[in-house]
GUTOR-367792 format. One record per residue: x, y, z of N, C-alpha, C in turn. Coordinates in pm, whole numbers, plus 50000, padded with zeros to 5 digits. Atoms other than C-alpha are relative to their C-alpha. Example, Ala and Ser with C-alpha at 12.3 -4.5 7.8 and 13.67 -1.06 7.14 Angstrom:
// residues 2
500894988150000512304955050780500905012050000499184988149994513674989450714499235010950073
END
This chain:
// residues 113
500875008249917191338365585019498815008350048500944995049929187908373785115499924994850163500205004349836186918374985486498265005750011501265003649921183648367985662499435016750071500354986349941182608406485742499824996950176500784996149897181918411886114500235011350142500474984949965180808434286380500544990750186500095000249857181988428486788499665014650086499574984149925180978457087057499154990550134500315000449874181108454987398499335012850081499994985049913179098478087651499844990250150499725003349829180448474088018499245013250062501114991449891179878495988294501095014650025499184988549984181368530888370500565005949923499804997150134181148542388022500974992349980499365002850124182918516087859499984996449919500855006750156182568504287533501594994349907499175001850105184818484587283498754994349857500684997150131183748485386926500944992649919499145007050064185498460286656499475000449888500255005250165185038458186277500404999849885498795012050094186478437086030499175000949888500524999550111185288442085661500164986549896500255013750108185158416685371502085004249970498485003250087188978428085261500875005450115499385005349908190148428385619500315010650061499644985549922190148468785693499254995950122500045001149849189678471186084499845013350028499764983949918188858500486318499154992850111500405007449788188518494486710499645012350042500664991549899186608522886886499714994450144500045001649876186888517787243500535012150140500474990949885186388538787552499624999450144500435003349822185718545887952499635014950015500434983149979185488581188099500585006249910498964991550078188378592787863499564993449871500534999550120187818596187495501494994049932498635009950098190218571787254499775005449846500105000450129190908580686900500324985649978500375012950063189518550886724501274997549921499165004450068192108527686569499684995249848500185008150147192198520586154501494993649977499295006150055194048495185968499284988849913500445008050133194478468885724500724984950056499715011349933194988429385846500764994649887499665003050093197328413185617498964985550004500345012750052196898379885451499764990850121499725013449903197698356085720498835003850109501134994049893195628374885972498674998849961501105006650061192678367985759499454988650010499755010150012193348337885702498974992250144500295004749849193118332386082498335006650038501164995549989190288353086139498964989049956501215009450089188008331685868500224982950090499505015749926189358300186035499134996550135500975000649869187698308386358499105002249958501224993850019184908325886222499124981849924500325016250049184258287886041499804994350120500575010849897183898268186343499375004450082501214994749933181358291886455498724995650016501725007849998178028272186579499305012749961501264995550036174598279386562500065015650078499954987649906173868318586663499284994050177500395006249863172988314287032499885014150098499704991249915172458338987332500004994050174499915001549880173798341187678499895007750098500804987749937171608365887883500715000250133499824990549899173138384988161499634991950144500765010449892172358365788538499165014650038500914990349990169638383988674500455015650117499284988849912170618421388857501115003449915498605001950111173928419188608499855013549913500264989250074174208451088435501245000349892498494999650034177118458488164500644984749961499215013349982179498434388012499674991449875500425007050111177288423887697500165001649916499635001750148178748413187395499234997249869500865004650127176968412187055501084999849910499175003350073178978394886769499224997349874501045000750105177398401486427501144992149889499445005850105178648378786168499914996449859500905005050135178128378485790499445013749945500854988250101176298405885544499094995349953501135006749996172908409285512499754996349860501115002849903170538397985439500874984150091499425011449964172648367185594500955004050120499184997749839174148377085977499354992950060500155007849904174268355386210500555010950140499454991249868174408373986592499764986850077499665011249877175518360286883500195014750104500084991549911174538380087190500564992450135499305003249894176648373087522500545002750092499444993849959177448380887864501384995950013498485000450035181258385987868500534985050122499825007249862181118362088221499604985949982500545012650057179648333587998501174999749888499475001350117182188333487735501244986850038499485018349974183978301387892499704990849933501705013350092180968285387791500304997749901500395000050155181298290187452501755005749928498195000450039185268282987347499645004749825499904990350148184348294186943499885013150002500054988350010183328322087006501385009750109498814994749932185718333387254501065002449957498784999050065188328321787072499805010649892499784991450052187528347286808499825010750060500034988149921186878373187025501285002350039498424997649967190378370387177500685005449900498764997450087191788371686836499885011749934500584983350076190038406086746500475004450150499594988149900190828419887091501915003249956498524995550030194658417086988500405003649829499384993550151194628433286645500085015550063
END
């Protein structure tokens, strides 16, 4: 099964950062971080996990952004989707992601791989 390439990274506040990315044949590595330094996670998603992945990544609307309220620092998600020349981004603060149940929902399902 092919999968939908894409790219999540979060940067919050107080050095933190999560980093997500999902390749066309479903290898993974999560870089994420705060004051303390994480050895980045690799792996390989089986079938089914794909599966699911592409499933959400399909009922993904139009790219869209949801800018930060004003003073708001930290917290903003960019979700790159697709290989170029053909990515679709979706920029978002993490405090808006109610808003926007597709995307969320794949976001959830990459925070637990």
């Amino acid at each position: 099964m092919s999968l939908t390439p894409l790219h999540y990274r979060v940067v919050g506040q107080d050095d933190y950062m999560l980093d997500i990315s999902v390749d066309s044949a479903g290898a993974y590595r999560i870089d994420c971080g705060d004051h303390t330094s994480h050895t980045p996670r690799q792996g390989q998603l089986n079938e089914v996990a794909c599966s699911n992945l592409q499933a959400l990544i399909d009922t993904l609307g139009a790219p869209r952004e949801h800018p930060a309220p004003e003073g708001t620092t930290g917290f903003v998600a960019t979700l790159s989707v697709g290989s170029p020349p053909e990515i679709r981004r979706y920029r978002i603060w993490e405090g808006a992601l109610e808003q926007e149940p597709d995307i969320l929902a794949l976001v959830r399902a990459l925070e637990v791989i």
